[in-house]
C-alpha positions in Angstrom: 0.0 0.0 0.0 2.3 2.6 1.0 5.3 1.3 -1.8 3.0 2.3 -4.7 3.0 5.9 -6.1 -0.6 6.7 -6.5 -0.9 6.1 -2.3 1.2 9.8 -2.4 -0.6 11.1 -5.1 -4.0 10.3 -3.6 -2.7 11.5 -0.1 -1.3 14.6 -1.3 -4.7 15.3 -3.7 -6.5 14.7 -0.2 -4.0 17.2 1.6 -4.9 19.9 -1.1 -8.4 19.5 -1.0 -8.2 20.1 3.3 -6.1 22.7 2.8 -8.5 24.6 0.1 -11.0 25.1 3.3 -8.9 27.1 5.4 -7.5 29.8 2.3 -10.1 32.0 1.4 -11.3 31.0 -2.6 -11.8 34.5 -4.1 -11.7 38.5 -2.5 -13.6 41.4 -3.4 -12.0 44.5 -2.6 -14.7 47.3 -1.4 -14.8 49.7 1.2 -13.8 46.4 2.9 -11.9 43.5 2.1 -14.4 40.5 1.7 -13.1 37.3 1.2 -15.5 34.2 -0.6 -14.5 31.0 2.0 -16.2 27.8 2.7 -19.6 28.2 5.0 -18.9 31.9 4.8 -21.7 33.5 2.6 -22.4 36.7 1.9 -26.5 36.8 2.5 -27.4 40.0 1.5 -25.9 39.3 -2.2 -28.9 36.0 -2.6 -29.6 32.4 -1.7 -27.4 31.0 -5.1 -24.2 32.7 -3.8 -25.2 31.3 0.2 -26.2 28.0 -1.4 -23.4 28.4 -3.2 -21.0 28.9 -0.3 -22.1 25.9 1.5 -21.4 23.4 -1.3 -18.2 24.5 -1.7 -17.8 23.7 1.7 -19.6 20.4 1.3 -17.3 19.6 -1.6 -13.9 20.3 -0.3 -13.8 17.2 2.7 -15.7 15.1 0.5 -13.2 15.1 -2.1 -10.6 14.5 1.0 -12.4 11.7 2.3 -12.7 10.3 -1.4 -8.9 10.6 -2.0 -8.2 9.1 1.4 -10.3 6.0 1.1 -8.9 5.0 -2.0 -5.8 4.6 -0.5 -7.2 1.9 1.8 -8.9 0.4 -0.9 -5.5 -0.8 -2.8 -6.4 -4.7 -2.9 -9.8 -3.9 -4.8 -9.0 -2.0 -7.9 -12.0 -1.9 -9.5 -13.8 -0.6 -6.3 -10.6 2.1 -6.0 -11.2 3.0 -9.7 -14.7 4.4 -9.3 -13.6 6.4 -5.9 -11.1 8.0 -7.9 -13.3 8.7 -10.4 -15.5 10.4 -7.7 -13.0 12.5 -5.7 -12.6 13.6 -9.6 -16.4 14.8 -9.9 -15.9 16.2 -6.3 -13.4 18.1 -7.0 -15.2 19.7 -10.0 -18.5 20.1 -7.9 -16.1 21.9 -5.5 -15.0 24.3 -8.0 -17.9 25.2 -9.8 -19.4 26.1 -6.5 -16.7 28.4 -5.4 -16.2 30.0 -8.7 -20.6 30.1 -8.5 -20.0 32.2 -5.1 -17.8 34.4 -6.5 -20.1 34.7 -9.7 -23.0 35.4 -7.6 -21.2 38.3 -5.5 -19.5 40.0 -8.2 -23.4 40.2 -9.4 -24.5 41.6 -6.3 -21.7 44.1 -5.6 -21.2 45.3 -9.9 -24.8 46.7 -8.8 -24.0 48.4 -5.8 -20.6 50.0 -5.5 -17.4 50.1 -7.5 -15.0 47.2 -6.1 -12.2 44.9 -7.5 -11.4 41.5 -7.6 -9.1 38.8 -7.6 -8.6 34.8 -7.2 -6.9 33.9 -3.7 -5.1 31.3 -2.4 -7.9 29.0 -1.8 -8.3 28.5 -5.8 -4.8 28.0 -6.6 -5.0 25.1 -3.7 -7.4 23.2 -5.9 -5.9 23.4 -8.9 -3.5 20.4 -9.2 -6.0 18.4 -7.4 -7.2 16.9 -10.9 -3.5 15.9 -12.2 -2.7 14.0 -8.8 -6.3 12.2 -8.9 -5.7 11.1 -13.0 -1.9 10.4 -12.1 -3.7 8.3 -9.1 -5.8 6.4 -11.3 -3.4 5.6 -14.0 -1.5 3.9 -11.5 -3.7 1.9 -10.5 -4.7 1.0 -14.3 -0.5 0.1 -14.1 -0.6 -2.3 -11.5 -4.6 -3.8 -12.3 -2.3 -4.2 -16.0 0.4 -5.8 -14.0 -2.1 -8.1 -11.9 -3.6 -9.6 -15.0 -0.7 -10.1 -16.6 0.8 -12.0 -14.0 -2.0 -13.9 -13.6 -2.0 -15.2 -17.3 0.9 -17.1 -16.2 
């Protein structure tokens, strides 16, 4: 379990995706500095961007816990295959719904006061979340490839 490469990739992909809830996703610059964050809505700017807010924080440890369990799940590949593939759709759920915060603020605020924006920390955290889940699963295409062949003999 721990000798194969897709048990770091998975662990650091799970790493990133904790990591993502503590960094602030996006920041709007207006008379105050507001930052878009996980369970940290903005409610006068509507339910989509609080609704919004919330997934994103759903998201983020769901995508952990996926990345996480298919380290355990090494000795059925088939089974860690299809976790992979979710912490994959996780991780887009999770950024659709942070950039969908952000969407639904800038709305709010381009009709209330001049402001300026700018990605943050919390975006770039997600970022290489996709490569080390795909890097994750072709490894464990590698050793299923492996597995079969060896059984043939």
């Amino acid at each position: 379990m721990v000798a194969r490469i897709q048990t770091l990739y998975l662990f650091l992909a799970g790493l990133l995706a904790v990591a993502s809830m503590f960094f602030p996703f996006w920041s709007f610059s207006i008379p105050t500095l507001v930052f878009i964050t996980d369970f940290a809505p903005f409610p006068d700017a509507g339910i989509m961007q609080v609704t919004s807010s919330y997934a994103a924080g759903i998201f983020s440890p769901l995508t952990a816990i996926a990345a996480i369990a298919a380290i355990f799940l090494y000795k059925k590949r088939d089974l860690q295959k299809k976790v992979i593939l979710l912490g994959m759709l996780l991780f887009l759920g999770d950024l659709l719904s942070g950039l969908a915060a952000a969407h639904f603020l800038n709305e709010y605020l381009c009709t209330c006061v001049a402001f300026s924006h700018k990605p943050e920390a919390g975006l770039f955290i997600l970022l290489p979340e996709p490569v080390l889940l795909w890097m994750a699963l072709s490894g464990v295409k590698k050793d299923d490839k492996i597995a079969n062949a060896y059984k043939r003999l």
